[in-house]
C-alpha positions in Angstrom: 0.0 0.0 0.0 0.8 3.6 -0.8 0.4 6.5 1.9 0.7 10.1 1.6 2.0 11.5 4.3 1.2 15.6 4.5 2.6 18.5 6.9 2.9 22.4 7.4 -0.6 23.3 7.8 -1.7 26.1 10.0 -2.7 29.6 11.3 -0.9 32.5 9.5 -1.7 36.2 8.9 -2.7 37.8 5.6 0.9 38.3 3.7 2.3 35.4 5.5 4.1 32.0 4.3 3.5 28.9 4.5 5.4 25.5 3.1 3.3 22.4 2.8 5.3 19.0 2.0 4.3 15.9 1.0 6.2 12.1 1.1 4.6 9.0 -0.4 5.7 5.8 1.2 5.0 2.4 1.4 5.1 0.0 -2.2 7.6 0.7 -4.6 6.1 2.5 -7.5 6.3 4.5 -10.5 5.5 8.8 -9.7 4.5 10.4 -13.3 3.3 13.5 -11.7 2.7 14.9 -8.5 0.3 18.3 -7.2 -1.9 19.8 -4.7 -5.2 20.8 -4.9 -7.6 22.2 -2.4 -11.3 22.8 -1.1 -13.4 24.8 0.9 -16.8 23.6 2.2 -19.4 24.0 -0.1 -17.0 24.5 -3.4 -15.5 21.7 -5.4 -12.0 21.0 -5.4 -9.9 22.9 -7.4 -6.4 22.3 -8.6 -3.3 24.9 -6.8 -0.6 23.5 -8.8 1.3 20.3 -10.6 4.4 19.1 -11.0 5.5 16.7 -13.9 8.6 14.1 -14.3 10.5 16.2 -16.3 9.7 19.4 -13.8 7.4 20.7 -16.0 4.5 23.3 -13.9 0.9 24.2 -13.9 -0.8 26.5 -11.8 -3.9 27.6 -10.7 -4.9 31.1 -12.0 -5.3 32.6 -8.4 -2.2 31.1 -7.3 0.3 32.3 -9.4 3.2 34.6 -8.9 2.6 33.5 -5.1 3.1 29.6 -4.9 5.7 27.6 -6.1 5.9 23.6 -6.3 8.5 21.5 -6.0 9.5 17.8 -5.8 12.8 15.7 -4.7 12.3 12.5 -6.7 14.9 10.5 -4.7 12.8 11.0 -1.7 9.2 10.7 -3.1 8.4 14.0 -2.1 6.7 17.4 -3.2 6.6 20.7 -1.6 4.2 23.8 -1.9 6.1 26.9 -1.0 3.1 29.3 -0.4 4.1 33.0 -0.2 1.6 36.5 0.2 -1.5 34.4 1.9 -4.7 35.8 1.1 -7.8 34.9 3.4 -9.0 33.2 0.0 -6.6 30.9 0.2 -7.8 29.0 3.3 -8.7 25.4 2.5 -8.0 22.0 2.8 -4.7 21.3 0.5 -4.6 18.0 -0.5 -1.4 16.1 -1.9 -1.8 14.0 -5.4 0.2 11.8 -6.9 -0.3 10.3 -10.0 1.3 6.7 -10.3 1.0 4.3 -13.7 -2.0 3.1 -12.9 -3.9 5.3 -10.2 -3.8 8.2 -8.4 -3.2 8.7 -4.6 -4.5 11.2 -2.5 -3.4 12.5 1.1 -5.4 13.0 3.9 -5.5 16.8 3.6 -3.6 19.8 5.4 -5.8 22.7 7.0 -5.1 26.4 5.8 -6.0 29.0 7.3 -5.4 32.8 6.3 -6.6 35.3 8.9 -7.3 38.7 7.9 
């Protein structure tokens, strides 16, 4: 089995920064892509940003300029470098990764912005 293991939630002030990470471990297995995405109650989820193999990125229109993603291959892991908070951006961020077959999703991280 596969787990997703996330960390760096929290409380932080309008401007602030936060850095979310992200390790998968358990089975050996094959990582094409990896992201986060995120959701509030009562909205659907909505993607914050992907990585690719190659380190190819894709953001979320609200996100850019202010987030950055990241990934360390040898250790499984991605990272979320999140920079000028905006009460907006509290959510739930989950982790994705995107294996051969399926995908895996983390537990999910609570964001919150205060203004």
């Amino acid at each position: 089995q596969v787990q997703l293991v996330e960390s760096g939630g929290g409380l932080v002030q309008a401007g602030g920064s936060l850095r979310l990470s992200c390790a998968a471990s358990g089975s050996r297995f094959s990582i094409n892509s990896m992201g986060w995405y995120r959701q509030t109650p009562g909205k659907q989820r909505e993607l914050v940003a992907v990585i690719r193999s190659g380190g190819s990125t894709n953001y979320g229109d609200s996100v850019k300029g202010r987030f950055t993603i990241s990934r360390d291959n040898a250790k499984n892991a991605v990272y979320l470098q999140m920079n000028s908070l905006k009460s907006e951006d509290t959510a739930v961020y989950y982790c994705k990764v995107e294996g051969t077959w399926r995908a895996y999703w983390g537990q999910g991280t609570q964001v919150t912005v205060s203004s």
